[in-house]
Structures are given as structure tokens and as C-alpha cells.
Steps between C-alpha positions, in 0.01 A plus 500: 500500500632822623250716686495790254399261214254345751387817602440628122299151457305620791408839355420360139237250669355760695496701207334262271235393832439928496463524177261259453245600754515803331399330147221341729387811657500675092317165392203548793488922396490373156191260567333764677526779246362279261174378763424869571533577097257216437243641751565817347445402163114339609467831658596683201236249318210578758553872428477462159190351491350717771606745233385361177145496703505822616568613183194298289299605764581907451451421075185375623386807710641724207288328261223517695510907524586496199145331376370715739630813382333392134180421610475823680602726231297326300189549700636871527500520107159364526349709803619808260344392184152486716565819603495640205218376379 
């Protein structure tokens, strides 16, 4: 072999041995993206129901002054009518 040919050789293998510790390195980014996406995602999931709850719970309240609000205008309605009397 001449020693340009052998020395091309040597460039293609280091090449290739480059290149594919870069396709590792993608491969280990790529596993990690998708780990911190899962723990993301139950994050996302945890919110969601911290949400829904917080939500049911302010229905709840609103109902609640809502009844309120009846009762006492209808004691009002009341207190009025005796007044009159």
C-alpha cells in the first residue's frame, strides 16, 4: 500500500470511530430529553389535578354564598313584610 492510500484509510476509520461517538453522545441526549419529558408530563398531571380540586372546591364556596345570598334576601323580604304590618 502506498502511504497516501494508507493514510486516507487512516482518516476514514477515524472518521467513522468520530462519528460514531457522536451518534452515541445524540443517543444518551436523546434518552435524557425523553426522562425529563416523562417527569414533566407526571408533573403536568399533578398540576392538573391540584387544579381540577381547586377548582370544585371554589364551585363549592360559590354555591355556598350563593345559598347564602337567598336565604338572606329572603329573610330580608320577610323582615319587610313584618314591618309593614
Amino acid at each position: 500500500m502506498s502511504k497516501k492510500t494508507n493514510m486516507r484509510q487512516t482518516q476514514v476509520i477515524t472518521l467513522t470511530d468520530y462519528h460514531r461517538e457522536e451518534i452515541k453522545e445524540i443517543n444518551r441526549d436523546k434518552e435524557n430529553m425523553l426522562k425529563e419529558y416523562e417527569k414533566k408530563k407526571e408533573g403536568f398531571g399533578n398540576l392538573n389535578q391540584t387544579f381540577l380540586y381547586k377548582e370544585n372546591f371554589f364551585l363549592r364556596i360559590t354555591f355556598s354564598i350563593n345559598e347564602e345570598r337567598t336565604i338572606l334576601s329572603t329573610n330580608k323580604t320577610w323582615i319587610r313584610c313584618y314591618w309593614r304590618i
